[in-house]
DRENDREN-573810 format. One line per 3 residues: number of its first residue (from 1); their letters; for each residue x, y, z of N, C-alpha, C. Coordinates in Angstrom, 3 decimals, padded with zeros to 6 digits. Layout:
BEGIN
NUM> a> X:Y:Z:X:Y:Z:X:Y:Z | ...;
end
This chain:
BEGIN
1> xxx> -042.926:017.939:-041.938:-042.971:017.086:-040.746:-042.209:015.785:-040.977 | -042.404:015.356:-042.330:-041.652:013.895:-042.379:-040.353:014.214:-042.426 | -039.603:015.176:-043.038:-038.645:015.532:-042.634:-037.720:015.816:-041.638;
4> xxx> -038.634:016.550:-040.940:-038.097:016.563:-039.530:-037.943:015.226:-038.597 | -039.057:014.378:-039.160:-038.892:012.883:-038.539:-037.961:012.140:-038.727 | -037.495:012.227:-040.192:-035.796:011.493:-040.968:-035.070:012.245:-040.555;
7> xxx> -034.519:012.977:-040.255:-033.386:014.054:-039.146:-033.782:013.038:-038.064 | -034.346:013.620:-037.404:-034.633:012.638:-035.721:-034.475:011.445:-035.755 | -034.691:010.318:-037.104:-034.707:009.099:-036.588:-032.929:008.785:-037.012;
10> xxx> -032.744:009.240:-037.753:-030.908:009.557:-037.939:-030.063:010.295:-036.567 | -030.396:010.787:-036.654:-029.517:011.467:-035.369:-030.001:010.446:-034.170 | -031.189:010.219:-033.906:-030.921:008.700:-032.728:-030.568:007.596:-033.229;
13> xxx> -030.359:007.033:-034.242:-029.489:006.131:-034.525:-028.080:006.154:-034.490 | -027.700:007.861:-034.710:-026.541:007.836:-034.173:-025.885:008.185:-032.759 | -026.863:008.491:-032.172:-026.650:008.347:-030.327:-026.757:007.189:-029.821;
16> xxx> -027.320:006.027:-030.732:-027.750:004.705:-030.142:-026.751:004.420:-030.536 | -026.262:004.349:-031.576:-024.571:003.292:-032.284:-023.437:004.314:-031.143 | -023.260:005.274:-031.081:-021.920:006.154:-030.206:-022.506:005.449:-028.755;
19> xxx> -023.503:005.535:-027.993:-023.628:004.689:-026.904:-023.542:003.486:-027.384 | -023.949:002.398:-028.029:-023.421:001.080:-027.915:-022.244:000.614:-028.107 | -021.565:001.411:-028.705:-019.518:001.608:-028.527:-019.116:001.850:-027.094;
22> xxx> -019.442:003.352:-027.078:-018.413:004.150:-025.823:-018.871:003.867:-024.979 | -020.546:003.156:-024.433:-020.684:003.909:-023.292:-019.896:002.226:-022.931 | -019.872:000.858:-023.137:-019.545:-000.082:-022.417:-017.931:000.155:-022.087;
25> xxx> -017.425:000.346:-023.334:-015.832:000.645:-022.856:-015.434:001.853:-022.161 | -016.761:002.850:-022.189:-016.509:003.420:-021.054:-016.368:003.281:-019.324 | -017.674:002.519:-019.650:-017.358:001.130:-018.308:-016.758:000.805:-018.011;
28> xxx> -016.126:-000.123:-018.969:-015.099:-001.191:-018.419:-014.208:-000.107:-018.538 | -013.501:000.596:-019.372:-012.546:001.508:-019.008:-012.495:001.909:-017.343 | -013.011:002.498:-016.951:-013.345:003.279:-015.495:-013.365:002.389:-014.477;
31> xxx> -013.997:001.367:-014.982:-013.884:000.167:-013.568:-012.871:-000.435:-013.818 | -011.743:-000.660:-014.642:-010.087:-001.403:-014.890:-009.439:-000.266:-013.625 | -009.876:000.995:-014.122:-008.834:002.350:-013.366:-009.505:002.363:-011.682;
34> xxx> -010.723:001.894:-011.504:-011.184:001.795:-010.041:-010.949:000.441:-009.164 | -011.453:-000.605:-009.717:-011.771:-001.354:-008.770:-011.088:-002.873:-009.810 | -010.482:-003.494:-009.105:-009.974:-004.734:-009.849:-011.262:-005.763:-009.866;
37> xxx> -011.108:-006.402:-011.183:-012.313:-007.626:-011.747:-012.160:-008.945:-010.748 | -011.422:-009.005:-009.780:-011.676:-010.302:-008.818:-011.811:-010.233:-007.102 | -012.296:-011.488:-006.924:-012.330:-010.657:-005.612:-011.618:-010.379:-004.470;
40> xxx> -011.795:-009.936:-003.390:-010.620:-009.834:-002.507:-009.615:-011.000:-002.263 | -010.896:-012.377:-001.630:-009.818:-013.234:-001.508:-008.716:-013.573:-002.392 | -008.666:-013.274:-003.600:-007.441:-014.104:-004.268:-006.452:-013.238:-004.180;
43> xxx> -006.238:-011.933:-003.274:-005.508:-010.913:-003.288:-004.169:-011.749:-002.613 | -004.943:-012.588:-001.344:-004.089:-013.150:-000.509:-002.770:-014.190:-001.823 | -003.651:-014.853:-002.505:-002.843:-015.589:-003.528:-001.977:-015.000:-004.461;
46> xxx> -002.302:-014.033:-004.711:-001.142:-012.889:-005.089:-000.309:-012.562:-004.317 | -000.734:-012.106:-003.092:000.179:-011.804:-001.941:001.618:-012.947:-001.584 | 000.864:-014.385:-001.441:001.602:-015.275:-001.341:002.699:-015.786:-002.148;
49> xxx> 002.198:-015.576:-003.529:003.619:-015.629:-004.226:004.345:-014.650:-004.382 | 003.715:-013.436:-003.953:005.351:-012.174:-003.497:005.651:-012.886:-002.335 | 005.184:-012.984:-001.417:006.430:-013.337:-000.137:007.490:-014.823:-000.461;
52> xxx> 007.113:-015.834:-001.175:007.763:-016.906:-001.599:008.697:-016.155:-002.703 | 008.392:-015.136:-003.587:009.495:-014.851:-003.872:010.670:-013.933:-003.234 | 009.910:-013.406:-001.596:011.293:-012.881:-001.301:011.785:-013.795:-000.640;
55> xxx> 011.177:-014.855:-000.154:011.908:-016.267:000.829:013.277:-016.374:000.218 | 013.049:-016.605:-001.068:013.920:-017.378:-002.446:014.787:-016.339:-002.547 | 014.766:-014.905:-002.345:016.098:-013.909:-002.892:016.330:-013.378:-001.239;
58> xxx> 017.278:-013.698:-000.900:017.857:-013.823:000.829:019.064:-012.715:000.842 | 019.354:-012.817:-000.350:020.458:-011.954:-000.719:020.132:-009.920:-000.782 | 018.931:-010.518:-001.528:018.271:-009.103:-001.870:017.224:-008.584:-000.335;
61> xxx> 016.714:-009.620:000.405:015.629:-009.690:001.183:016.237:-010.700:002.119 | 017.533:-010.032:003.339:017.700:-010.985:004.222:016.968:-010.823:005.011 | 016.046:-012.137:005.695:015.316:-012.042:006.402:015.842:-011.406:008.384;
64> xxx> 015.641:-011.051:008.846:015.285:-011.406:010.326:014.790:-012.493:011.205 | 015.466:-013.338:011.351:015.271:-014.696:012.500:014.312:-013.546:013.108 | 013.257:-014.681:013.380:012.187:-014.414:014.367:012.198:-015.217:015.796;
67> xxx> 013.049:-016.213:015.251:013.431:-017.185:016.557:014.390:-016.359:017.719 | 015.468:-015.625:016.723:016.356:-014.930:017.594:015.970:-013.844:018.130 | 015.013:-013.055:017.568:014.621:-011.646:017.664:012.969:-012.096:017.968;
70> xxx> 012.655:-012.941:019.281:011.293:-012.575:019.539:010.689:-011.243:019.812 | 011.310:-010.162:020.377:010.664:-009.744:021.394:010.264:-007.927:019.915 | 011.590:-008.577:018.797:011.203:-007.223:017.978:009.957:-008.042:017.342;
73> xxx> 009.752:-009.212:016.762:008.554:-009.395:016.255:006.992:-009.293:017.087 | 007.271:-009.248:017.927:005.718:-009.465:019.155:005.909:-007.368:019.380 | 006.808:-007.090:019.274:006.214:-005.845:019.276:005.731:-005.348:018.044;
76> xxx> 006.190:-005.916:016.912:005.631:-004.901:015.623:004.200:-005.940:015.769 | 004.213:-006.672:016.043:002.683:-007.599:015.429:001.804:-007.105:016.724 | 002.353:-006.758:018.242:000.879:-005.756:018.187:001.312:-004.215:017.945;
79> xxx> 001.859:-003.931:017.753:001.337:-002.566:016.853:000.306:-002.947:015.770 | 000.689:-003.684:015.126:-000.287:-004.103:014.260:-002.023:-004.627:014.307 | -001.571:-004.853:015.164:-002.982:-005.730:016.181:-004.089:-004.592:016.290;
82> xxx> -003.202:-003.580:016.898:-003.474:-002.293:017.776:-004.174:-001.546:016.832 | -003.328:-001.166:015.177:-003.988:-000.655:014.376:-005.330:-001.753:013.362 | -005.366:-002.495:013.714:-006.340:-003.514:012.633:-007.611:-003.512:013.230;
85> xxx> -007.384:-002.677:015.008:-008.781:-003.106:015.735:-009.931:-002.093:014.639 | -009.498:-001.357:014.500:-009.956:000.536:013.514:-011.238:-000.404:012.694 | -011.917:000.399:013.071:-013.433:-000.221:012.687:-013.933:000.384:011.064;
88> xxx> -012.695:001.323:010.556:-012.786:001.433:009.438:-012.032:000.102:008.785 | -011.548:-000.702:009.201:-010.685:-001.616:008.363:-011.356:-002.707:007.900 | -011.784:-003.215:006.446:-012.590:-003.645:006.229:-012.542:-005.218:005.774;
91> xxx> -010.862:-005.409:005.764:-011.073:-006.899:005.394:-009.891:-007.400:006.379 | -009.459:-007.371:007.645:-009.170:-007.752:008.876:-009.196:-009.113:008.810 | -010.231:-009.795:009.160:-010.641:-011.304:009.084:-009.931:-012.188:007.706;
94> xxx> -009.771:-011.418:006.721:-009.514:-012.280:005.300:-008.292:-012.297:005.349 | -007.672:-010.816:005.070:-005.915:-010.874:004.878:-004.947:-010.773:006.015 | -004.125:-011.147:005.877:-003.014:-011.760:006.477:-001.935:-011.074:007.561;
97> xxx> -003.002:-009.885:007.821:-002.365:-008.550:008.389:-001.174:-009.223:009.904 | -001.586:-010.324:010.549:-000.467:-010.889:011.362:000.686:-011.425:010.650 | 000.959:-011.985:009.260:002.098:-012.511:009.218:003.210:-010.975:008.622;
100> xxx> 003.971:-010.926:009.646:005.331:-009.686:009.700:005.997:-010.252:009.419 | 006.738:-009.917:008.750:008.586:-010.315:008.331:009.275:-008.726:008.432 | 010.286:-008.803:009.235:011.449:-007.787:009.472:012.371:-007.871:007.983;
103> xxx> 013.043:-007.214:007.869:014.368:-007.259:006.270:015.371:-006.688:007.105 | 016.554:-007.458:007.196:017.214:-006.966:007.574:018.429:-006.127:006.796 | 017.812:-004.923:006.661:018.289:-004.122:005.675:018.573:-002.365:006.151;
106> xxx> 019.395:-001.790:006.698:019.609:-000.808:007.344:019.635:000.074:006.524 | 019.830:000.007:005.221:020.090:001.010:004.127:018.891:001.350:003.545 | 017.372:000.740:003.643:016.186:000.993:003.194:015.170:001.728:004.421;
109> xxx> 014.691:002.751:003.903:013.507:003.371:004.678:012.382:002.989:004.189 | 012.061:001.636:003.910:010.920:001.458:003.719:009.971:000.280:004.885 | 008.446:000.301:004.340:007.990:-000.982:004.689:006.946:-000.862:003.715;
112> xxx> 006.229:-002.113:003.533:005.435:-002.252:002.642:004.139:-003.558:002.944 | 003.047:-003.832:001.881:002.179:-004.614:002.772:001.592:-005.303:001.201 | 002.255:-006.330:000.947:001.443:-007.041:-000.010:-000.059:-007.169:-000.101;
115> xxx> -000.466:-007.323:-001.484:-001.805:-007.531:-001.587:-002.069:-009.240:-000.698 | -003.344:-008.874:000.165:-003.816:-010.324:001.257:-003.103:-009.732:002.169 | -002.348:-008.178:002.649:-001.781:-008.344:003.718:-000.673:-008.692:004.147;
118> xxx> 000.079:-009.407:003.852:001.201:-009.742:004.275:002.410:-008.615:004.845 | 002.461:-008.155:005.917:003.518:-006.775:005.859:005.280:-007.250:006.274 | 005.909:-006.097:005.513:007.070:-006.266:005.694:007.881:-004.904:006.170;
121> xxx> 008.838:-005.005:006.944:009.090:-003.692:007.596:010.831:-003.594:007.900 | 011.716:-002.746:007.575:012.730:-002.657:006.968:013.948:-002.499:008.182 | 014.690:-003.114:008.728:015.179:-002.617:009.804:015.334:-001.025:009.494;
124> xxx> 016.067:-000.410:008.251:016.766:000.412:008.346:015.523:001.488:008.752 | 014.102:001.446:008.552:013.221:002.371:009.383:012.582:002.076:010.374 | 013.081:001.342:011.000:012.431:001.268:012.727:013.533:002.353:013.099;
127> xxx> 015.330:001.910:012.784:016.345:002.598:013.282:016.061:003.602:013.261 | 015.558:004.152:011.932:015.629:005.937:011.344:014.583:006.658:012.002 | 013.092:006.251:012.783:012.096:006.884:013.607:012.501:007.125:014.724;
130> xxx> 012.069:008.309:014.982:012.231:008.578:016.450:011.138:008.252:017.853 | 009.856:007.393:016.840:009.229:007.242:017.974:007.987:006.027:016.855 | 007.459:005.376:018.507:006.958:004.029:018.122:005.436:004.515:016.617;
133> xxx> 004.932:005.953:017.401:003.373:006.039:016.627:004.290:006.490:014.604 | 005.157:006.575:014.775:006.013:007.028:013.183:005.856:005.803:012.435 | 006.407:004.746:013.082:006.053:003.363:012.555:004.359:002.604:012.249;
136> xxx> 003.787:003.503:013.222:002.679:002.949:013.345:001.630:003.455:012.090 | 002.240:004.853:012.121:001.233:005.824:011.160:002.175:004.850:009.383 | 003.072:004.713:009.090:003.694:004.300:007.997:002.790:002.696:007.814;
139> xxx> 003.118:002.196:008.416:002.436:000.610:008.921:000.999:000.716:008.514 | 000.376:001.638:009.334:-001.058:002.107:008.670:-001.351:002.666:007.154 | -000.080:002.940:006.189:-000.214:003.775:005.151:-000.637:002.436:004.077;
142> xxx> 000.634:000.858:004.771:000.478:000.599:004.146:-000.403:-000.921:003.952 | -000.952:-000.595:005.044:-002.388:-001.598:005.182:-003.116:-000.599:004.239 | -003.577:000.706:004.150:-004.397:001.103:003.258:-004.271:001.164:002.069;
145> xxx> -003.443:000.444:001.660:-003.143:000.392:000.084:-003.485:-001.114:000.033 | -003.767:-002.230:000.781:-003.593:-003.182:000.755:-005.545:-003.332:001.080 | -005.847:-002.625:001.738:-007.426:-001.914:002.297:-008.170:-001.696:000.577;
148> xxx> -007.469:-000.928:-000.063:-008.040:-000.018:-001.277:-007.580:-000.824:-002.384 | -006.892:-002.015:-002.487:-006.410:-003.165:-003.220:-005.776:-002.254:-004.294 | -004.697:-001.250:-004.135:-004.166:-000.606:-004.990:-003.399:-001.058:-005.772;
151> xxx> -002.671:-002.269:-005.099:-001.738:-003.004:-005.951:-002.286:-004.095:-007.054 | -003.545:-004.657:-006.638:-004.371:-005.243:-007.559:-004.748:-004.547:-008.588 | -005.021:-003.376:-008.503:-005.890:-002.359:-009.363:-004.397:-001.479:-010.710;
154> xxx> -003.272:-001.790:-010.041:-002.465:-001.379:-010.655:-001.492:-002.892:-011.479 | -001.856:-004.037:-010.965:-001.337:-004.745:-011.812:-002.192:-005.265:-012.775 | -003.721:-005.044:-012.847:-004.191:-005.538:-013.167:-004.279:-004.533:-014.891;
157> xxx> -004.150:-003.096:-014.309:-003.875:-002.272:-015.409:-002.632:-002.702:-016.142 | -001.492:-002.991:-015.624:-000.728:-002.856:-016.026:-000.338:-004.561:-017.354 | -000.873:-005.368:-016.573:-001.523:-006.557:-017.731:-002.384:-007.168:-018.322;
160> xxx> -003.189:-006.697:-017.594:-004.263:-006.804:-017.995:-005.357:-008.040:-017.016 | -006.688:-008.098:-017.169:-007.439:-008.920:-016.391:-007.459:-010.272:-016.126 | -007.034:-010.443:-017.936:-006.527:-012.456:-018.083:-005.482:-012.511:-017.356;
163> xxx> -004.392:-012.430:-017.577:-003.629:-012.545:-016.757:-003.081:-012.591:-015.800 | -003.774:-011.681:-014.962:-003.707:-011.379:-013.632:-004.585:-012.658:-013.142 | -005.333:-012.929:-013.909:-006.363:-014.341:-012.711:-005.647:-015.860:-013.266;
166> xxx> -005.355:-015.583:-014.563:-004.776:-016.865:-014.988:-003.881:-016.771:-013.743 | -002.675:-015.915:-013.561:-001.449:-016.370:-012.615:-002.231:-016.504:-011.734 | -003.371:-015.825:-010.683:-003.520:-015.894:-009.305:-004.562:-017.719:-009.435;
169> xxx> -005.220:-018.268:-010.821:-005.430:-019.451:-010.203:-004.581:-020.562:-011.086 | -003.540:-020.399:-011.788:-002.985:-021.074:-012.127:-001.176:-021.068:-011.522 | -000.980:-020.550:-011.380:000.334:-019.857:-011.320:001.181:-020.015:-012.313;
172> xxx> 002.395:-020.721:-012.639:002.789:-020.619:-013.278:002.720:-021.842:-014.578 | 001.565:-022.811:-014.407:001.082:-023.193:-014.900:000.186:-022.872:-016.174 | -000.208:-021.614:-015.964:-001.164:-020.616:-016.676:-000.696:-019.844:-016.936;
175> xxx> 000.535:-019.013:-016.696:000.931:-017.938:-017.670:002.432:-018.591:-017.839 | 002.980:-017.682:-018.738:004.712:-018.106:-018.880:005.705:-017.525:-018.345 | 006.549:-018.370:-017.562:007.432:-018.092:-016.568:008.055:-016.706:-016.626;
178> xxx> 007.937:-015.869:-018.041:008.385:-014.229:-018.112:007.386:-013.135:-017.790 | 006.064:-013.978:-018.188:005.032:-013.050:-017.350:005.036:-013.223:-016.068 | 005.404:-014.571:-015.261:004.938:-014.374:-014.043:005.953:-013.947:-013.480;
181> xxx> 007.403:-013.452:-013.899:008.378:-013.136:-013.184:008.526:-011.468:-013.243 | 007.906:-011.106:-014.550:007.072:-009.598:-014.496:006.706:-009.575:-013.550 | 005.375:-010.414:-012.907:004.418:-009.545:-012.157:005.212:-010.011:-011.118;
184> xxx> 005.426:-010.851:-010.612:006.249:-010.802:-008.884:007.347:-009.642:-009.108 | 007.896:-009.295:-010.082:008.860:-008.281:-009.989:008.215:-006.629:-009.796 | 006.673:-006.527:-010.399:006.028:-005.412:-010.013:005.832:-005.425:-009.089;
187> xxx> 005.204:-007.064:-008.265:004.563:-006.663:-006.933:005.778:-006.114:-006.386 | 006.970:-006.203:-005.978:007.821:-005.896:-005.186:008.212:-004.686:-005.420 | 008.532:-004.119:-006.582:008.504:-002.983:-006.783:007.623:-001.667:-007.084;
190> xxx> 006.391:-001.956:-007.064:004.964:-001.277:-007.795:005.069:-000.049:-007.021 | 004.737:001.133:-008.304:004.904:002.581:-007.556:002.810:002.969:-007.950 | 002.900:003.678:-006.027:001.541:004.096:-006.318:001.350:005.391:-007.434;
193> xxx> 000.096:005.670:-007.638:000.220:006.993:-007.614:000.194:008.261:-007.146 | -000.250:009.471:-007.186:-000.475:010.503:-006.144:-001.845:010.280:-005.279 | -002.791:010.124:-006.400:-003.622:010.024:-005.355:-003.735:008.827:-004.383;
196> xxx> -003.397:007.995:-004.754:-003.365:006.783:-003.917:-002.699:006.507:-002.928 | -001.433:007.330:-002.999:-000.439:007.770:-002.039:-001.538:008.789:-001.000 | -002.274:010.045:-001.428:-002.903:010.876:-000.872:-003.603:009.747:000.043;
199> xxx> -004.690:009.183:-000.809:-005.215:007.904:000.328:-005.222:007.366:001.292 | -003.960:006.687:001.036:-003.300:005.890:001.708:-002.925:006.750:003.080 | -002.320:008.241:002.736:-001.862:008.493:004.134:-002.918:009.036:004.807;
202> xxx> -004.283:009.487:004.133:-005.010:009.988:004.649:-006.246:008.502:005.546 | -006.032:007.575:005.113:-006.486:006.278:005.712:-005.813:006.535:007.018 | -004.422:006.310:006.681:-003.533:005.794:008.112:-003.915:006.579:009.153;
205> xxx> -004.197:008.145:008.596:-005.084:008.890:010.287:-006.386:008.644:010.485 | -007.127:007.906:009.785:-008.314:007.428:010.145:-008.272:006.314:010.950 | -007.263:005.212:010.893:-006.716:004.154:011.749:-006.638:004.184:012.639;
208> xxx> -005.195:005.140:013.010:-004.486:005.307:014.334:-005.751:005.955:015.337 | -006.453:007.164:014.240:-007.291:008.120:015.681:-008.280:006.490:016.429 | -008.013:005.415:015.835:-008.741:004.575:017.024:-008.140:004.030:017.853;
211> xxx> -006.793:004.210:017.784:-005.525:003.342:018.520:-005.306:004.420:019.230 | -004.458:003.704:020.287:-003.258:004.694:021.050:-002.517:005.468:020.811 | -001.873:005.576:019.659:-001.079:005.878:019.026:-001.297:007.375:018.317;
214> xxx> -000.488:008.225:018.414:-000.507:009.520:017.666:-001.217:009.498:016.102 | -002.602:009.966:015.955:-002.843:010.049:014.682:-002.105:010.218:013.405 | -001.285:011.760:013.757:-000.784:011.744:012.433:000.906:011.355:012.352;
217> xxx> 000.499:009.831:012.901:001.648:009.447:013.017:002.663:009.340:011.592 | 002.247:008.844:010.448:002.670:008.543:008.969:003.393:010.237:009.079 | 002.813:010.838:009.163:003.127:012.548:009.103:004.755:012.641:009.925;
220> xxx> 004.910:012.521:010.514:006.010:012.364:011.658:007.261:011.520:010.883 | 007.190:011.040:009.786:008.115:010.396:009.181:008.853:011.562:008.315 | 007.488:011.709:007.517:007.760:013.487:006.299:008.490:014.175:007.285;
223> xxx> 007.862:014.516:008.051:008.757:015.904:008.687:010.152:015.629:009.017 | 010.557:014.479:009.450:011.788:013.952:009.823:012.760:014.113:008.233 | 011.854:013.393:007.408:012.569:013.929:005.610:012.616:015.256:005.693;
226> xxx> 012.225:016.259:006.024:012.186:017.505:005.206:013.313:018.027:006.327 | 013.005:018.015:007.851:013.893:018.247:008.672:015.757:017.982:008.220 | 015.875:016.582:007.488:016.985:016.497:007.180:017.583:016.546:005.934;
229> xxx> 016.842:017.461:005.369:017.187:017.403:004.065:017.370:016.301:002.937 | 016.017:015.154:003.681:016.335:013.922:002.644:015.349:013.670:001.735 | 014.465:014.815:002.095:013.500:014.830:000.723:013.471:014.444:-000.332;
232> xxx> 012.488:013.935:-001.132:012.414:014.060:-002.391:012.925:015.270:-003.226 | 014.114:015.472:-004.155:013.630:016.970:-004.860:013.268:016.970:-006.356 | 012.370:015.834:-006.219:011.867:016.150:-007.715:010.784:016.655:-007.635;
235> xxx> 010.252:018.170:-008.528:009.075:018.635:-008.139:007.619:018.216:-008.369 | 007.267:017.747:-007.460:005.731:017.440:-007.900:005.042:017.185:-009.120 | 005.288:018.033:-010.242:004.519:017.630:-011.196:005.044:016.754:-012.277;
238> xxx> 006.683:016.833:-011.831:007.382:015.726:-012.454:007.209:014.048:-011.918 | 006.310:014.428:-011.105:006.433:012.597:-010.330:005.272:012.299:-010.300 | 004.845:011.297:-010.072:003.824:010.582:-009.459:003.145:010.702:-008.145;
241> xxx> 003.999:010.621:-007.509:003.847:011.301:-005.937:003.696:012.376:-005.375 | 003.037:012.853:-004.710:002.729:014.143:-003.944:004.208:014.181:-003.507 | 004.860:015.064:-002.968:006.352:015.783:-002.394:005.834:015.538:-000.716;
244> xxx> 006.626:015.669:-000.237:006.560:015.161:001.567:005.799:016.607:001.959 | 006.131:017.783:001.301:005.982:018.514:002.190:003.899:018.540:002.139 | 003.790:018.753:000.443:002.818:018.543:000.222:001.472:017.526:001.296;
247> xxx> 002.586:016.072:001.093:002.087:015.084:001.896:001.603:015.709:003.415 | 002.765:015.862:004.113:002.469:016.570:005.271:001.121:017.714:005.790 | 000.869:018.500:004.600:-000.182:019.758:004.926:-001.218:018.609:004.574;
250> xxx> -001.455:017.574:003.693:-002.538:016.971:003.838:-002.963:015.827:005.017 | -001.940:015.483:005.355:-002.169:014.649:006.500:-003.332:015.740:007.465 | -001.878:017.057:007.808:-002.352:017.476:008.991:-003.763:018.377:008.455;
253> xxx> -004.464:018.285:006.955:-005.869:018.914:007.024:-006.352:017.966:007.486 | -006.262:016.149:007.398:-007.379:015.436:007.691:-007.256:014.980:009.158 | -005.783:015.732:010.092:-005.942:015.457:011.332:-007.076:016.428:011.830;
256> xxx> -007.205:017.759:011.294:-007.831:018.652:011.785:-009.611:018.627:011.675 | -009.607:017.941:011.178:-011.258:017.163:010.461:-011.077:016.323:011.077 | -010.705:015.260:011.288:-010.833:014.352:012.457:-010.981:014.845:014.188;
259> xxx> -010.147:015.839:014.379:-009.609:016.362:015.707:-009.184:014.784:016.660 | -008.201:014.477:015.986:-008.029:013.302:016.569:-006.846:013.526:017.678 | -006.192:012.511:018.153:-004.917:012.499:019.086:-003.823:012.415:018.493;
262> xxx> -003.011:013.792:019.428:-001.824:013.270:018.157:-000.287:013.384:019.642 | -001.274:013.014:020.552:000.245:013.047:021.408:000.649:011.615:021.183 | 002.035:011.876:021.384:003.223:010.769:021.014:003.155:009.718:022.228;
265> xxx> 003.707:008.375:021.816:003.670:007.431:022.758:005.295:007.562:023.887 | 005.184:007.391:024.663:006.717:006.772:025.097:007.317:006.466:024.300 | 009.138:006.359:024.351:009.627:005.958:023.435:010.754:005.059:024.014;
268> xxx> 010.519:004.403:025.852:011.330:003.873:026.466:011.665:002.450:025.402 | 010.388:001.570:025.705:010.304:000.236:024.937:010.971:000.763:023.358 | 010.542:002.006:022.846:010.815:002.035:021.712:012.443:002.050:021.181;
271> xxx> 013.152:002.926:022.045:014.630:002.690:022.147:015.208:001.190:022.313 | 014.599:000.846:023.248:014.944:-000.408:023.698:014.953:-001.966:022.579 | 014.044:-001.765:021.674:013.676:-002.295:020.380:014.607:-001.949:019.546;
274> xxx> 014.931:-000.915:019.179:016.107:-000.438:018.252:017.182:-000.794:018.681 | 017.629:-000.450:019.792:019.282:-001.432:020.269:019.122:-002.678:020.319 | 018.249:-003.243:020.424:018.112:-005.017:019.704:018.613:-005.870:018.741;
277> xxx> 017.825:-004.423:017.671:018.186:-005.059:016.555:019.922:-005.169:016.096 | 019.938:-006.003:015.341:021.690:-006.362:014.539:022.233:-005.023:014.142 | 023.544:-004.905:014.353:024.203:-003.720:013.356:024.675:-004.728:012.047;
280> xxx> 024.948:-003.901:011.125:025.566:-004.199:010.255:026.939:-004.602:009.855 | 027.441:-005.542:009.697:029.159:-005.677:010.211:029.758:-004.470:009.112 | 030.931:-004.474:009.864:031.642:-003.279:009.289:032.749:-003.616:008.024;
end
């Protein structure tokens, strides 16, 4: 019997020492990969010094006069409006989801939405959609990354926790001018991953089905890629990203679980917005 008791009190001493190691850094491991260590608001302060750094590169990030081009900014900001009413959207009131900036950049299909919100939206993909809910569903992809603080959660991996709060309450006061030109250079460039990408587009039809706007609107972009052969062709398991087409069958499972709306808006105003905008001199 005493034997069997020195076995037992050894072997829980060694489940007590392997849990007082793994299980905390198992913790903190899992919550670095889930949820970032600060809180929402300072997302906006992150946010803010990406947009001051695209103020500053005009070259790389020419802006769009908003003075000259009222009527394209009052339409993307209520689209925006339109999608923020979505009663899934959970921090509306905090981040910065009204301040839009256009790029006047015809050669990029993108838009994107800093952490705090801040969105930015590319001439060259208003041109390239064929209809207003395409913008709307993309617009929505990327409030939900901004929703799910993905970009926090990925810079914060990527330098770690000190750092990330030193810059957001010191700025460059607190870290050194090569770290902080790192991280404004991630924020601008930061690639999600698959699932977060999955997320993200599967958010944006949770959005829209409260708006006007065609649910699987984000979806309507993919198909336009695959339609023209501008796909991605790197295969799936070589990337990070789900493949469009991929993207696409998941949108349209979570339109079908929703049974949401997916008829298209007019596209009078929407034409009318696109011949607005600047061409590019030749």
């Amino acid at each position: 019997m005493r034997f069997i008791r020195k076995i037992f009190n050894k072997f829980r001493r060694v489940i007590l020492t392997l849990l007082g190691i793994g299980l905390p850094l198992f913790i903190y491991l899992g919550y670095i990969r889930q949820d970032p260590l600060f809180e929402p608001k300072y997302d906006i302060q992150i946010g803010r010094e990406s947009v001051i750094s695209i103020q500053n590169d005009s070259l790389e990030n020419p802006l769009l006069p908003e003075r000259e081009y009222p009527k394209a900014y009052a339409y993307i900001r209520e689209m925006v409006s339109e999608i923020t009413k979505s009663e899934s959207i959970e921090y509306d009131n905090l981040y910065k989801y009204d301040s839009i900036r256009i790029i006047q950049r015809d050669d990029i299909l993108n838009a994107f939405c800093t952490p705090g919100g801040y969105i930015y939206v590319y001439t060259g993909l208003i041109k390239y959609l064929d209809h207003p809910d395409h913008l709307a569903g993309v617009i929505g992809h990327e409030i939900a990354h901004a929703e799910l603080r993905h970009s926090a959660i990925r810079l914060q991996k990527e330098f770690g926790r000190d750092k990330i709060l030193d810059f957001i309450l010191f700025s460059s006061a607190g870290v050194g001018g090569y770290i902080q030109a790192r991280i404004l250079s991630q924020m601008l460039t930061l690639e999600y991953s698959r699932d977060q990408e999955t997320e993200a587009d599967e958010l944006s039809v949770v959005y829209l089905s409260d708006s006007r706007f065609a649910c699987d609107g984000v979806g309507g972009f993919f198909r336009k890629l695959v339609e023209r052969g501008e796909d991605d062709a790197i295969p799936e398991f070589l990337s990070d990203h789900p493949d469009s087409k991929k993207r696409i069958s998941n949108i349209d499972a979570k339109v079908a679980s929703l049974r949401c709306n997916c008829d298209l808006s007019s596209t009078e105003t929407w034409e009318a917005l696109k011949k607005s905008l600047p061409t590019p001199p030749q």
